[in-house]
N, C-alpha and C positions, 0 to 999 in steps of 0.2 A: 249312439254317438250324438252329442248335441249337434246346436249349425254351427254354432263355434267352433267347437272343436271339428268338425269336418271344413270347415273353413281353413282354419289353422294346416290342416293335412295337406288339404290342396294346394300352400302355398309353400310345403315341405317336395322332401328328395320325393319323387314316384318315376317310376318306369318309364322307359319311351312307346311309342307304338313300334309295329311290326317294321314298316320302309324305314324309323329312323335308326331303328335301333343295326338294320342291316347296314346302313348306309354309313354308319361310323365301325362297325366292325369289321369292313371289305379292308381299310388299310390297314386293320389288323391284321387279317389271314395274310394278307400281301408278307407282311413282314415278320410273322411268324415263318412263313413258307421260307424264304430268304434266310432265319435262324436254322431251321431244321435241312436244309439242304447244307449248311455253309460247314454242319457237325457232320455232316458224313451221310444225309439221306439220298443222297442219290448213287451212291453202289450199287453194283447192280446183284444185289441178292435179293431175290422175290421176299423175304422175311424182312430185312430192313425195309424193304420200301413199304410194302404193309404196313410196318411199326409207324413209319416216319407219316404216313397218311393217315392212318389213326390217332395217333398224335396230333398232327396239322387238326385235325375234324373235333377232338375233342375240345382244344384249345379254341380256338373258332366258336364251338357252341359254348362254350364256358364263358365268355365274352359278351357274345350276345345275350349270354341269358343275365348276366350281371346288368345288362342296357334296356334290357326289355320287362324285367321283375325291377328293377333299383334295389334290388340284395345285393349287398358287395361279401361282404363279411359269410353267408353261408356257402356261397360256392367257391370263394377264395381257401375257405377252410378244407372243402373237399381235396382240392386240386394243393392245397399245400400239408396235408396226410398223408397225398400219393407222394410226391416229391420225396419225402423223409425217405418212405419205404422202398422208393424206387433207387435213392442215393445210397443203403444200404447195399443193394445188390449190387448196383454198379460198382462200387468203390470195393467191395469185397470179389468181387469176379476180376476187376482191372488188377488189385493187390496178389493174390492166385497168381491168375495168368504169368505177374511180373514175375514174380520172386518165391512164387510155390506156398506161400504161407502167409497172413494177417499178424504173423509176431514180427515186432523192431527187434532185430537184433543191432550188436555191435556194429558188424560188418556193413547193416540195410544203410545205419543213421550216416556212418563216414562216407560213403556214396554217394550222401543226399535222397535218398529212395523212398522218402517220407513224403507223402502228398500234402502239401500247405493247407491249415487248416485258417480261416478268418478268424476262432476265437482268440488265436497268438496275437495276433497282430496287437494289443494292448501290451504286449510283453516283449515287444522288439524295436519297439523306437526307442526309450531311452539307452540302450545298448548298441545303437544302430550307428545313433547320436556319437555317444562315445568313443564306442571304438570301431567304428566303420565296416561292421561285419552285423550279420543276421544270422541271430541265434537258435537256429532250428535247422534240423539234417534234411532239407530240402533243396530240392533244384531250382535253382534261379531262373530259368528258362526254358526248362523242356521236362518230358512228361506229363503225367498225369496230375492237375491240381497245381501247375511250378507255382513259386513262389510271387513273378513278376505280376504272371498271369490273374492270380485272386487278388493283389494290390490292384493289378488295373480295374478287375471285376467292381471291387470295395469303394475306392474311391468314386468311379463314378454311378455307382449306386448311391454311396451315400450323397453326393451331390444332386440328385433328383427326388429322393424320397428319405434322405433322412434316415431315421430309426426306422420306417419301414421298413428299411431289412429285415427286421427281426418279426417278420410277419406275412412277407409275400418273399424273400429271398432265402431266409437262413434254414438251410438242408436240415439242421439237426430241430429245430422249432414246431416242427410236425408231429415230432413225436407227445411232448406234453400238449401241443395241441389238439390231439386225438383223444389221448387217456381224459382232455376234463370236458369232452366233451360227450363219455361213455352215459354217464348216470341223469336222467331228465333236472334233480334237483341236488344243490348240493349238500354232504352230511356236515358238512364243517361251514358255518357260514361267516364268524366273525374272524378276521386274521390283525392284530394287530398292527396301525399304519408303519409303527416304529418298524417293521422288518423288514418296510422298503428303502428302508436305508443300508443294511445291510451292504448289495451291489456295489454301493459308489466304497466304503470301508473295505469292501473284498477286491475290490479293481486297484486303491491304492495300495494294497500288502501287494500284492499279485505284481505292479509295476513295481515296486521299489525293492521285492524279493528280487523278483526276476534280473534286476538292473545291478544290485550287490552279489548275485551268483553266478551271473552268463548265464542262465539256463531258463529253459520254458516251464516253470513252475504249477502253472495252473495245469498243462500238460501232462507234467510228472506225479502230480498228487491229487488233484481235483476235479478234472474231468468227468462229468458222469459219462461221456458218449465212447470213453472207452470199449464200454460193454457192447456197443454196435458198428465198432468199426474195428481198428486196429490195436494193442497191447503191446507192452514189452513182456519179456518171458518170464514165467513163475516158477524161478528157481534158485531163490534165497528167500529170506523170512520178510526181508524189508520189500519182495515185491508179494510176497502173501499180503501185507500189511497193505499197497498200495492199491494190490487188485480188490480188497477186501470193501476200500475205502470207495475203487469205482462204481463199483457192481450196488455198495448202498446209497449211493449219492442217485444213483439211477435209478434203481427202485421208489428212494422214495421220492426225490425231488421231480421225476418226467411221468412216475408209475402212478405213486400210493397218491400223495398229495394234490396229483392232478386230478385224480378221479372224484376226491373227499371233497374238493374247496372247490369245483370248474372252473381252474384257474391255471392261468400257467404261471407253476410255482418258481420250475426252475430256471423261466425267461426272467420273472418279475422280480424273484425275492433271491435269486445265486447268482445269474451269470454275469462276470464282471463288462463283458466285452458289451454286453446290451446295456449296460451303465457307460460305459464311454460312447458308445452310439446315441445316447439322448443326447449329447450335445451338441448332436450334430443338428435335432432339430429345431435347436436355435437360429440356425441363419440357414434351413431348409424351408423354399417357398409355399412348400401345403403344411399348413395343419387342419385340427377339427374342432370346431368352434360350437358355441353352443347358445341361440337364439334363448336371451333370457328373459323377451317379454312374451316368447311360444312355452317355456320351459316350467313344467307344473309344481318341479321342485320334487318330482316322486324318488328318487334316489335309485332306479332301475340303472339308468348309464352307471352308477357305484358301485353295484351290487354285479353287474354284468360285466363291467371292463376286466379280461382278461386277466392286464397286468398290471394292474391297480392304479392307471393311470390317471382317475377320477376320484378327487375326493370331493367334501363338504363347500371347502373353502374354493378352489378350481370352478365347481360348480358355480356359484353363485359370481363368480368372475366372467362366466360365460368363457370355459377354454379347458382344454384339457391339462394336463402335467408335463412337463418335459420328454417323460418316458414312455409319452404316447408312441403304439406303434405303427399306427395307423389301418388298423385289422378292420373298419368298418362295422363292426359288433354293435357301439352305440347309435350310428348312424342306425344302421337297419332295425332295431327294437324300441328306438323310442316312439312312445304313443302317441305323440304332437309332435312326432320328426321335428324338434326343436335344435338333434342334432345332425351337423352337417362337414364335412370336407369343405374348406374352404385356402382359399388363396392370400397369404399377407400382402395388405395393405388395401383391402378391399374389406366393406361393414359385412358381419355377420348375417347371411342371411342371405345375400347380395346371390342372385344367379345358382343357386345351391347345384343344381342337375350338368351346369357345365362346370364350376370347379372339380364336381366328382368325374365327369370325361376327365379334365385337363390332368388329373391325378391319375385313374387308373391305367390312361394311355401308357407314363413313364413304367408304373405299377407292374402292370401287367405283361409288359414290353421285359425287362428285366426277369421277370418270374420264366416268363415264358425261353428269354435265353438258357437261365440257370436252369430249370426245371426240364425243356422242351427234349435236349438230349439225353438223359437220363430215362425219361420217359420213352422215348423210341428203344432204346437198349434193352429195358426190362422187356418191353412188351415183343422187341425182335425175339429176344433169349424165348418168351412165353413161347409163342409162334411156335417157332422152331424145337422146343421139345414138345407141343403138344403132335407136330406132323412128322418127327423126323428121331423122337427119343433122345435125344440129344440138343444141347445147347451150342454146341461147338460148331 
């Protein structure tokens, strides 16, 4: 490394020491503690509380270790892999429990017995608008996932981090984020820019179907995350045809595609709901910026972002793309940390180690609510069948 270029490092994102890095993570654990009690960890079953302290402990050192290494992006991935796989169990063991079975029937949808999923939500305001009902067989209020509940969630998520969501909150985003992270290099490297256009073209069918049918459209036909959560029954040809369409949409867009391109195909280049959420990073207070007189022009941040939320032209603007998610990826790999978390209306560059606190505080904060309960659940269930043969 030249003195420049270690010059240039030095005055990039790096780690804290050991006392500061603790010192900013105590109000963490504080308030993690405060989440995972407020879900239900202090019952008194020696397995929940287990779970819910192991939980607390892991969350804590995950934290500190994001403050003490300046890696946001590799342990944020770890801890949003588990999530995915932890929200399968949960959601399939809560579904069971309810109603004996993962199939919507007739009977479930007119009950309302469906857990409110966030990707609807692009498919139920114009409808909501119109005729002052929500189109989806869910509970407005109570149960598992209500309806109120994940708006409350949504909203003020996106008010703090923006499309972040789709990167430290969204349950089903783990999954493609695992599979492209399988293979060290990618087999497919060039993807066409044209296909991230795609999303925004698939969000307006998807609202203006949905708003001309009454119905959740994206739900009923395109879904890949059918395959890992809940189905309607396959018992006409038009639901062979649907299931047919889930299970390939899954495969290839979270499975095959992720693995070939390390990228997350089905956040970046399908999901309509993660194209309505970039707009929200317009008048969301962080984005990540990128020091153009640090920036060597090597096209790593291009070739590394996820979801292609770096191109040519972005680059040399110093700034990401709208549909940044804020995953920390380029921050942590660039060679002259030229990129960085930053706060609008502040220059580039400017305090880089506290704009990333002032971010992953909300970041982490949120993850930790969505993620923290799930997490004690799988690990209570672990527990308790490995001492007792049973999860019940």
């Amino acid at each position: 490394m030249t003195t420049a270029t270690a010059a240039l490092t030095k005055a990039g994102i790096r780690g804290f020491g050991f006392w500061k890095s603790l010192a900013v993570t105590l109000p963490m654990a504080l308030l993690t503690a405060v989440f995972l009690i407020g879900q239900g960890g202090t019952e008194a079953d020696p397995f929940g509380l287990a779970a819910s302290a192991v939980t607390w402990l892991g969350l804590t050192v995950a934290f500190f270790l994001m403050l003490s290494t300046g890696k946001t992006d590799r342990i944020r991935s770890i801890l949003f892999v588990l999530m995915a796989l932890a929200l399968v169990y949960t959601f399939m063991y809560e579904i069971l429990t309810a109603r004996g079975s993962n199939i919507v029937t007739d009977a479930v949808a007119i009950q309302g017995g469906v857990p409110f999923c966030h990707l609807v939500i692009p498919m139920i305001i114009l409808p909501a608008l119109a005729t002052g009902t929500i189109i989806f067989p869910g509970s407005l209020l109570t149960g598992f996932a209500s309806i109120a509940g994940m708006l409350v969630l949504w909203l003020g998520t996106t008010l703090v981090i923006g499309r972040g969501w789709c990167s430290w909150v969204c349950f089903y985003g783990g999954w493609d984020e695992g599979f492209s992270r399988l293979l060290k290099k990618p087999v497919i490297r060039n993807i066409p820019r044209r296909w991230t256009l795609f999303p925004w073209a698939f969000l307006l069918f998807i609202v203006l179907t949905s708003a001309l049918t009454l119905s959740s459209v994206y739900c009923d036909w395109f879904c890949p995350f059918k395959a890992v959560t809940e189905y309607g029954a396959v018992n006409s040809a038009l639901a062979v045809v649907q299931t047919v369409i889930f299970v390939s949409l899954f495969l290839g867009l979270v499975v095959v595609l992720p693995i070939l391109t390390k990228r997350r195909t089905q956040c970046g280049l399908f999901c309509p709901f993660g194209a309505m959420q970039s707009l929200t990073n317009a008048v969301n207070v962080f984005d990540v910026r990128i020091d153009t007189e640090k920036c060597a022009s090597c096209g790593l941040c291009i070739r590394r972002c996820p979801t292609f939320s770096i191109d040519a032209e972005s680059l040399r603007k110093g700034r990401t793309l709208l549909t940044c998610t804020k995953c920390g990826q380029c921050v942590d790999e660039c060679p002259r940390q030229a990129v960085a978390f930053h706060i609008k209306g502040t220059g580039a560059g400017v305090r880089p180690n506290l704009a990333r606190v002032l971010f992953l505080y909300p970041a982490f904060l949120v993850f930790a609510l969505m993620g923290g309960g799930m997490f004690a659940f799988a690990i209570g269930h672990l527990l308790r069948f490995v001492f007792t043969g049973s999860v019940a």
